[in-house]
TORKOL-4160 file (C-alpha; in steps of 0.2 Angstrom, whole numbers, padded with zeros to 4 digits, m for minus):
287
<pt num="1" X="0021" Y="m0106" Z="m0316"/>
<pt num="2" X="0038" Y="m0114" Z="m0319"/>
<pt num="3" X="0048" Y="m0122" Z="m0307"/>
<pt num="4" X="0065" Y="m0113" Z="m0298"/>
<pt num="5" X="0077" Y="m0111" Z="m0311"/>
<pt num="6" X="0092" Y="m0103" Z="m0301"/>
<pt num="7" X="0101" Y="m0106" Z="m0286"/>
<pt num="8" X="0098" Y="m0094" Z="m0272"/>
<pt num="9" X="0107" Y="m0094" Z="m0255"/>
<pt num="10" X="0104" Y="m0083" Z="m0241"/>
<pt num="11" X="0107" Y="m0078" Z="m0222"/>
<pt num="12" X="0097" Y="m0069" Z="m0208"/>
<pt num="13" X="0104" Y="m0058" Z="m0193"/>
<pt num="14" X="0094" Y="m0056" Z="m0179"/>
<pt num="15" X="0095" Y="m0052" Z="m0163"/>
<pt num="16" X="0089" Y="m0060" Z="m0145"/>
<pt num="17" X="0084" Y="m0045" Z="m0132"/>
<pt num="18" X="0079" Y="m0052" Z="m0113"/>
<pt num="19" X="0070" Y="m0067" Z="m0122"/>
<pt num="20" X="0068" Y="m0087" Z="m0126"/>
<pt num="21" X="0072" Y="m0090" Z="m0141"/>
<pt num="22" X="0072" Y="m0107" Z="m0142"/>
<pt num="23" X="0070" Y="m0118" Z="m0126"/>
<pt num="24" X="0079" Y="m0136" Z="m0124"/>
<pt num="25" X="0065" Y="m0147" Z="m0115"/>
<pt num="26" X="0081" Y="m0158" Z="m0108"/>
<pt num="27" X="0088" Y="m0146" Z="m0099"/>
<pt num="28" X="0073" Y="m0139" Z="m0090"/>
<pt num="29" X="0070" Y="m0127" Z="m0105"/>
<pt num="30" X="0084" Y="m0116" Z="m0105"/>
<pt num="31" X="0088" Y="m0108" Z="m0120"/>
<pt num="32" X="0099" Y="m0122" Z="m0131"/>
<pt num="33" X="0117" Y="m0116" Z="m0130"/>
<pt num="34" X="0133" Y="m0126" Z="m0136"/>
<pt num="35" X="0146" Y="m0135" Z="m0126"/>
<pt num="36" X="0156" Y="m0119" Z="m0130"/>
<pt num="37" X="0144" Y="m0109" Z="m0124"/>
<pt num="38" X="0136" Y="m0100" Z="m0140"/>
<pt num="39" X="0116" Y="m0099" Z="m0143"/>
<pt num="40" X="0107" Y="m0109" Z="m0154"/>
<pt num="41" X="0088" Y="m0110" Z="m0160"/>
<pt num="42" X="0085" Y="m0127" Z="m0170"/>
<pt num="43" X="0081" Y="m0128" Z="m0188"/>
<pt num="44" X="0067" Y="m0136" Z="m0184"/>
<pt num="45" X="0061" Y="m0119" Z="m0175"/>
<pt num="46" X="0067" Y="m0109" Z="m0188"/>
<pt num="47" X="0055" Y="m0118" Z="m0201"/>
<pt num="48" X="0042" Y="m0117" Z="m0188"/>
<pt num="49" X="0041" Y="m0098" Z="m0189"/>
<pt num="50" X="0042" Y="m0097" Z="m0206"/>
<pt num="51" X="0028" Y="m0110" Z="m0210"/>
<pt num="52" X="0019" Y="m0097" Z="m0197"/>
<pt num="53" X="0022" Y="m0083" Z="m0207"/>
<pt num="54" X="0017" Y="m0090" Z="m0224"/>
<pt num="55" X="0002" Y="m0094" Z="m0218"/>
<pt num="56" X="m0003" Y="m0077" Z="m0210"/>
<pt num="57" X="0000" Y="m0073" Z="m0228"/>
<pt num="58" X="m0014" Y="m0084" Z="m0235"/>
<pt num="59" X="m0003" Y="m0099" Z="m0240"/>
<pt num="60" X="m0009" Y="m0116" Z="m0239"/>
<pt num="61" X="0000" Y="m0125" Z="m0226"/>
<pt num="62" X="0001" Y="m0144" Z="m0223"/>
<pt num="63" X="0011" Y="m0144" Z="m0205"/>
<pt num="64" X="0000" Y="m0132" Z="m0195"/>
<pt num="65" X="0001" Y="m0130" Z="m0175"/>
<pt num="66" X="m0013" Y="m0133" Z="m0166"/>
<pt num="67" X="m0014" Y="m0117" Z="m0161"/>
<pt num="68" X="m0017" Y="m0107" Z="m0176"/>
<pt num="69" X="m0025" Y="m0121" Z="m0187"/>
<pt num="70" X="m0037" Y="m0114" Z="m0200"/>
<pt num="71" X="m0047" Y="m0128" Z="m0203"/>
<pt num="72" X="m0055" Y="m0142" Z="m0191"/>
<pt num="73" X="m0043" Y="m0157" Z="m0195"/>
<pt num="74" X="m0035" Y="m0164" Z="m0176"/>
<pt num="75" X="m0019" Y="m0175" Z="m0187"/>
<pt num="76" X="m0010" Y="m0174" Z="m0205"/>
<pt num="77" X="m0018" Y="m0190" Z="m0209"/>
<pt num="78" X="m0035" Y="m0180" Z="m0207"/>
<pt num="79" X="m0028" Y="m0166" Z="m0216"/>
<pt num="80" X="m0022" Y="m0175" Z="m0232"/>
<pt num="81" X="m0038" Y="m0185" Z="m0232"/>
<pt num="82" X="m0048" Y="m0169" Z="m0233"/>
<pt num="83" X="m0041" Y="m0166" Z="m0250"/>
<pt num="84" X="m0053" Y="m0174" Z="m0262"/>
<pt num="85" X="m0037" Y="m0178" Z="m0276"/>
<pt num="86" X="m0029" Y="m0188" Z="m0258"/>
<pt num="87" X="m0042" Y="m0194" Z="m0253"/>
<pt num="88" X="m0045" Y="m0205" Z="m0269"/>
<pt num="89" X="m0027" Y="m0208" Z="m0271"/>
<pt num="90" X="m0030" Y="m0216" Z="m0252"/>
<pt num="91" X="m0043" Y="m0228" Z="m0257"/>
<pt num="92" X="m0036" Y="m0242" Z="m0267"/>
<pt num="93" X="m0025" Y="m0253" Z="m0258"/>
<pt num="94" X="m0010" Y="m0250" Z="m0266"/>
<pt num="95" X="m0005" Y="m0230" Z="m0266"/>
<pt num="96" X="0005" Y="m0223" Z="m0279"/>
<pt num="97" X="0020" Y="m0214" Z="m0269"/>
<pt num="98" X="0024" Y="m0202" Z="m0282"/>
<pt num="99" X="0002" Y="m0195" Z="m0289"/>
<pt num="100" X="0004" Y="m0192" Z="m0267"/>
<pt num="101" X="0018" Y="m0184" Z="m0269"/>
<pt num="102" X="0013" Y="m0174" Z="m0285"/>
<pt num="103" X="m0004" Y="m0170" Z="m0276"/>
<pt num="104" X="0004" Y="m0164" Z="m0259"/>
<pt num="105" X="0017" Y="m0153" Z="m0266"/>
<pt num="106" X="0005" Y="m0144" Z="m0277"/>
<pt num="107" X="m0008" Y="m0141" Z="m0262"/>
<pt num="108" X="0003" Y="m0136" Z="m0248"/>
<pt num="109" X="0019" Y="m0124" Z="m0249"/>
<pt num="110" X="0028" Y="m0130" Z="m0234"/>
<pt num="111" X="0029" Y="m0149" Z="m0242"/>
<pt num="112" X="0034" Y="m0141" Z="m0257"/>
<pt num="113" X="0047" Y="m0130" Z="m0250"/>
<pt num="114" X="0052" Y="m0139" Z="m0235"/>
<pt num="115" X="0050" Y="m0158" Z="m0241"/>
<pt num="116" X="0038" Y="m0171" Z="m0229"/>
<pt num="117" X="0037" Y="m0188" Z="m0222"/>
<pt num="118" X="0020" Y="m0195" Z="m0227"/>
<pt num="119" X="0019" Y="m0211" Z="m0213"/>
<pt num="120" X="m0001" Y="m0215" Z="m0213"/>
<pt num="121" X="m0006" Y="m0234" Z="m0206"/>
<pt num="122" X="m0019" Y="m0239" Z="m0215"/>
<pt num="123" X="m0037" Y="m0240" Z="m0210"/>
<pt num="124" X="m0055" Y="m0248" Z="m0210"/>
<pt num="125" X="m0060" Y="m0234" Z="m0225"/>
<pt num="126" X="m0041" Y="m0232" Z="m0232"/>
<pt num="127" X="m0026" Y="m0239" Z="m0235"/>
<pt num="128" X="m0008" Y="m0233" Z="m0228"/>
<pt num="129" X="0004" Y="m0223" Z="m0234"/>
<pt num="130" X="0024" Y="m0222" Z="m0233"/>
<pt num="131" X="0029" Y="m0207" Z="m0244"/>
<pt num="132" X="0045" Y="m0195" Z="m0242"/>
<pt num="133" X="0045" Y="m0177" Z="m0252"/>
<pt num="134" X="0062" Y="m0170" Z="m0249"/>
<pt num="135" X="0062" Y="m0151" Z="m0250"/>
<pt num="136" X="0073" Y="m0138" Z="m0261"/>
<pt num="137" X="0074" Y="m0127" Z="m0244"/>
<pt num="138" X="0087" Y="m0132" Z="m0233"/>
<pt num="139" X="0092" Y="m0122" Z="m0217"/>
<pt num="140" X="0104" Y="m0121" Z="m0205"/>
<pt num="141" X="0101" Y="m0121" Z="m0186"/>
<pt num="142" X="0105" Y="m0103" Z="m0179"/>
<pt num="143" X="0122" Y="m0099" Z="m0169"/>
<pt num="144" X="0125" Y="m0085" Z="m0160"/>
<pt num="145" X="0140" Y="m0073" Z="m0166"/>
<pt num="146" X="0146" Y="m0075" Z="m0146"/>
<pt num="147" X="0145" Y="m0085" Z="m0133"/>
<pt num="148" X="0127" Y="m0080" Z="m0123"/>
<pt num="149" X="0126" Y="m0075" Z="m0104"/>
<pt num="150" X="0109" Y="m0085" Z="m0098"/>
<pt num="151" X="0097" Y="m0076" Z="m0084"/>
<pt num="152" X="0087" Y="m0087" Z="m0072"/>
<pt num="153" X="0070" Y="m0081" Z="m0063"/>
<pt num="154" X="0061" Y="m0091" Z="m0050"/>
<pt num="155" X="0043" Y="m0089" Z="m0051"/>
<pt num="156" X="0029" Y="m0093" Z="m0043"/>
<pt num="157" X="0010" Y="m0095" Z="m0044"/>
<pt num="158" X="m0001" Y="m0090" Z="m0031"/>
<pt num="159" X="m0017" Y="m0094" Z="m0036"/>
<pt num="160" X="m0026" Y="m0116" Z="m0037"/>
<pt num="161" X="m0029" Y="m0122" Z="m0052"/>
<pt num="162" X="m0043" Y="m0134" Z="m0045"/>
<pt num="163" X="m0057" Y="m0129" Z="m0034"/>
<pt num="164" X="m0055" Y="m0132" Z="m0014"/>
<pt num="165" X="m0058" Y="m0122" Z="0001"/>
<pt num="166" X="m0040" Y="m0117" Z="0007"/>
<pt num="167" X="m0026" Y="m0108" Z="m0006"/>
<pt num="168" X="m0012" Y="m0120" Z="m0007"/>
<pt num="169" X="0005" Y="m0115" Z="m0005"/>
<pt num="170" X="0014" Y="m0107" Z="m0018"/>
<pt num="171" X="0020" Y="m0117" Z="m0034"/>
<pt num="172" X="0038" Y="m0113" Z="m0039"/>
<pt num="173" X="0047" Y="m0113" Z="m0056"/>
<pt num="174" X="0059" Y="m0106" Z="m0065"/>
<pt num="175" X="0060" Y="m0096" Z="m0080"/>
<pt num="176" X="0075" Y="m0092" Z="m0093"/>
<pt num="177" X="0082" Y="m0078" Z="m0103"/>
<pt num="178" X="0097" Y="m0074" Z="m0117"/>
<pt num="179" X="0098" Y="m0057" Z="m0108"/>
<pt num="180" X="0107" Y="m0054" Z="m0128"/>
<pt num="181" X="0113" Y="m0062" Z="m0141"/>
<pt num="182" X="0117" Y="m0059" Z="m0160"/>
<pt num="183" X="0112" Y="m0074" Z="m0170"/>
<pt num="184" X="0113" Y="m0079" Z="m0188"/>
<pt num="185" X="0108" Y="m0093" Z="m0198"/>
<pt num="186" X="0110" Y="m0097" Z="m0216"/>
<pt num="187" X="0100" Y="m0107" Z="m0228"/>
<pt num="188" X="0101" Y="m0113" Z="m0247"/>
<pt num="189" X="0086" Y="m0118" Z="m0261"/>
<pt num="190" X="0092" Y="m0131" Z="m0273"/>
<pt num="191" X="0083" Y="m0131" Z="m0293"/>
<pt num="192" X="0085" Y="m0150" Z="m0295"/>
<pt num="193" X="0076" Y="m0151" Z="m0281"/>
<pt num="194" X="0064" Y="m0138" Z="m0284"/>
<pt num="195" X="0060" Y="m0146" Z="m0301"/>
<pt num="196" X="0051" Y="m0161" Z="m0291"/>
<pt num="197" X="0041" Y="m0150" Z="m0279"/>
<pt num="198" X="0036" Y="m0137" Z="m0290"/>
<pt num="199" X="0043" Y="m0125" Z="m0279"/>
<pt num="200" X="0043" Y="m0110" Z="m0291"/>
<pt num="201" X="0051" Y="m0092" Z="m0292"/>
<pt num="202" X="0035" Y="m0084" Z="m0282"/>
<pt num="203" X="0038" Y="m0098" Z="m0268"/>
<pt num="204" X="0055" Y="m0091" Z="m0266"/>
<pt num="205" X="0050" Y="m0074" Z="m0265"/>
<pt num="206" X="0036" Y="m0079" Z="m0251"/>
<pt num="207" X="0049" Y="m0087" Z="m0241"/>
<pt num="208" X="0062" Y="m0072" Z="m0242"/>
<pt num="209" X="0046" Y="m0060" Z="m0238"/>
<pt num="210" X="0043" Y="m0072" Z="m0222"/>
<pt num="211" X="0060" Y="m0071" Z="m0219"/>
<pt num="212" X="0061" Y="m0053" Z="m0219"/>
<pt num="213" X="0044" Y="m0054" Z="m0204"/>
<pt num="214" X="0050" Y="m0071" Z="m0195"/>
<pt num="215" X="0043" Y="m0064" Z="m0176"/>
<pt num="216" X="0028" Y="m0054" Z="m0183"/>
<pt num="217" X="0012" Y="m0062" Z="m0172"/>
<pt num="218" X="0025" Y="m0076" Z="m0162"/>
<pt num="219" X="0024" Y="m0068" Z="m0147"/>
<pt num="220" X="0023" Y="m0078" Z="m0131"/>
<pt num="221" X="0026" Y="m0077" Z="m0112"/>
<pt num="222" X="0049" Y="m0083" Z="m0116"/>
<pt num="223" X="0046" Y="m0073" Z="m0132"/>
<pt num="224" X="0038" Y="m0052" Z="m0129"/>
<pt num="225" X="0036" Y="m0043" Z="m0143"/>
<pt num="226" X="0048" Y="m0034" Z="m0148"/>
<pt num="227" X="0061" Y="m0044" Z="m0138"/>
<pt num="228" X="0066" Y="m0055" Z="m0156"/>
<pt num="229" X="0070" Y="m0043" Z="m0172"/>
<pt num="230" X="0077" Y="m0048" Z="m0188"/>
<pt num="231" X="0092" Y="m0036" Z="m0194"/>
<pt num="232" X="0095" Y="m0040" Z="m0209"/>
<pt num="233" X="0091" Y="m0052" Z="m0222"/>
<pt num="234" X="0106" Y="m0057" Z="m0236"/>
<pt num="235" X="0101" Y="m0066" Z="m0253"/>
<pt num="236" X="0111" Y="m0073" Z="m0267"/>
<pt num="237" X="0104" Y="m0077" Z="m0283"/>
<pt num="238" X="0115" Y="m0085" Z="m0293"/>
<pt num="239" X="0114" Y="m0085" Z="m0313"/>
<pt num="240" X="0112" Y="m0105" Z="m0315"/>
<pt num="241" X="0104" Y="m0121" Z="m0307"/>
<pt num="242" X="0119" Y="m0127" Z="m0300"/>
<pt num="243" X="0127" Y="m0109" Z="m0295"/>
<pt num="244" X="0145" Y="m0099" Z="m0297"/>
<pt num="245" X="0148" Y="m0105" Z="m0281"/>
<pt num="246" X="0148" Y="m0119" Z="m0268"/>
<pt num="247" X="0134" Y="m0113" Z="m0253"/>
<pt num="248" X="0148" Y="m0115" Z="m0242"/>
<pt num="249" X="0157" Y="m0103" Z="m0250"/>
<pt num="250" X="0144" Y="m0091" Z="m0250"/>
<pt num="251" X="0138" Y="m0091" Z="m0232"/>
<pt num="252" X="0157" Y="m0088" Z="m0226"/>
<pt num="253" X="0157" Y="m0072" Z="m0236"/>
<pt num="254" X="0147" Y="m0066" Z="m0223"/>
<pt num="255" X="0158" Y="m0058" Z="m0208"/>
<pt num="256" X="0152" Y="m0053" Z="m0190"/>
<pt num="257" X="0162" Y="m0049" Z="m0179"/>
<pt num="258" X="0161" Y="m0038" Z="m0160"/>
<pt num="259" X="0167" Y="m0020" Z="m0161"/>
<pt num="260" X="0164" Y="m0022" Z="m0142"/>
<pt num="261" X="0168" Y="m0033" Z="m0127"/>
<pt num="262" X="0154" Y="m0034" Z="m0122"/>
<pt num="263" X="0143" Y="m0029" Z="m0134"/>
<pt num="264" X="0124" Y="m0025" Z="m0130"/>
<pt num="265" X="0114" Y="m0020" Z="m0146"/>
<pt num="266" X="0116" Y="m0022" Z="m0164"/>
<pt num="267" X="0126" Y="m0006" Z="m0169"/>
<pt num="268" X="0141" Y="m0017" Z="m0156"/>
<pt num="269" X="0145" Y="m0027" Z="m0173"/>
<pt num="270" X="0152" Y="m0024" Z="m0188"/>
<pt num="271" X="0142" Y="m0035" Z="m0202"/>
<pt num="272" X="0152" Y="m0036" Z="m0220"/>
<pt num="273" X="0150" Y="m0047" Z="m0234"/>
<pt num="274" X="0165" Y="m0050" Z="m0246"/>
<pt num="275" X="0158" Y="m0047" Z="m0263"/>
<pt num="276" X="0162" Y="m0062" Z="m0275"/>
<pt num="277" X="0165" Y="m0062" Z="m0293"/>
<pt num="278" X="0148" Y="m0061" Z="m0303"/>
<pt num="279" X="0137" Y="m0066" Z="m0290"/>
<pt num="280" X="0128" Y="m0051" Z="m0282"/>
<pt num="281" X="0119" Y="m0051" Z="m0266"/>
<pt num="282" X="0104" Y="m0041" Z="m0260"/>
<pt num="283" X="0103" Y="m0035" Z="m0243"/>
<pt num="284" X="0088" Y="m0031" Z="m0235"/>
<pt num="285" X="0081" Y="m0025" Z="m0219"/>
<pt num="286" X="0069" Y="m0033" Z="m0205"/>
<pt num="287" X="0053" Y="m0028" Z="m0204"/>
């Protein structure tokens, strides 16, 4: 399969409903707001979810949580040595940065997509290694259309979590919510990029299928299901490697804006995009 050979840019709506979308461990894991006061979910999240849902499709993925890994490796060091093609590059005591590279892109299609830092120290049966991939998918960290209204619960548990005769008193915590919130995030894939990975035109369609699923099977406790849903999906492929447009240009062609003052659910914003000259986009809905 041939590498990428045009320039795609796209953006995601979705929408926060009495949920966590993205805790911030400095501040006692409150959903990550702005000084201005507008919601934010990481980039690094983002790509999270989306590795998640590639490899509910089957993909091969290198960055796996240990939570839903599908082999028996405990590190990424364990995990590229497993592969018999790294494995043998890793012997010798002088690793070639690019045959890693190479090998790594074509085995896993988060590297390829998303780029890695391979930093192995080396060891009694192999030598280190200090190799960086960088990805042809980039991605922005999410924002919220408005700024969020933030819900604290206290809780407690009732029950010891070590054996003893007596029931100690109750434990207290608390616990957050975006009670609602309209995010979006936008993202680019660059071909000369995409030419070193050998991230291909299937890889782009895997990622704009996971895009399309991105809180299928990521339920959790901050997260219920149903409580993150993506609207819409927005995706411009342009008719060259380096594109019609700059991706700055085409991410501000989508406009959202309140057609409420408070506004409560999807159907409170009106979502247009400003068509521009030869460069079509194709707009899709979450499933």
């Amino acid at each position: 399969m041939s590498s990428l050979d045009h320039k795609i840019d796209f953006a995601v709506v979705l929408s926060v409903t009495s949920a966590n979308p993205n805790g911030d461990p400095l501040n006692g894991n409150r959903p990550r707001q702005n000084y201005d006061g507008y919601g934010e979910i990481s980039d690094v999240a983002l790509k999270r979810k989306i590795r998640n849902r590639l490899q509910d499709m089957g993909e091969a993925i290198f960055v796996q949580s240990n939570d839903r890994k599908t082999d028996e490796y405990g590190s990424l060091r364990e995990r590229a040595a497993g592969n018999s093609k790294l494995s043998e590059i890793l012997k010798p005591k002088s690793v070639s940065g690019d045959e890693f590279a190479k090998v790594a892109c074509q085995e896993w299609i988060d590297v390829r997509s998303f780029g890695q830092v391979f930093a192995f120290k080396g060891t009694s049966s192999g030598s280190g290694v200090s190799v960086g991939v960088r990805g042809p998918v980039s991605i922005h960290t999410a924002r919220s259309v408005d700024p969020i209204d933030i819900t604290s619960m206290q809780i407690t548990k009732s029950v010891n979590s070590e054996p003893g005769s007596d029931r100690g008193s109750d434990t207290m915590g608390m616990k957050h919510r975006v009670d609602f919130g309209l995010y979006v995030f936008y993202g680019s894939i660059n071909t000369q990029l995409a030419e070193k990975t050998g991230f291909t035109n299937e890889d782009a369609d895997k990622v704009k299928e996971a895009l399309l699923t991105l809180f299928e099977n990521d339920l959790s406790s901050a997260r219920p299901e149903g409580s993150m849903e993506v609207h819409k999906v927005y995706w411009w492929e342009h008719d060259s490697k380096l594109g019609q447009y700059s991706s700055a240009k085409v991410h501000r062609s989508l406009q959202i804006r309140s057609k409420k003052e408070e506004p409560r659910e999807f159907e409170d914003y009106a979502v247009e995009v400003y068509e521009l000259d030869g460069l079509k986009v194709e707009v899709l809905d979450g499933r």
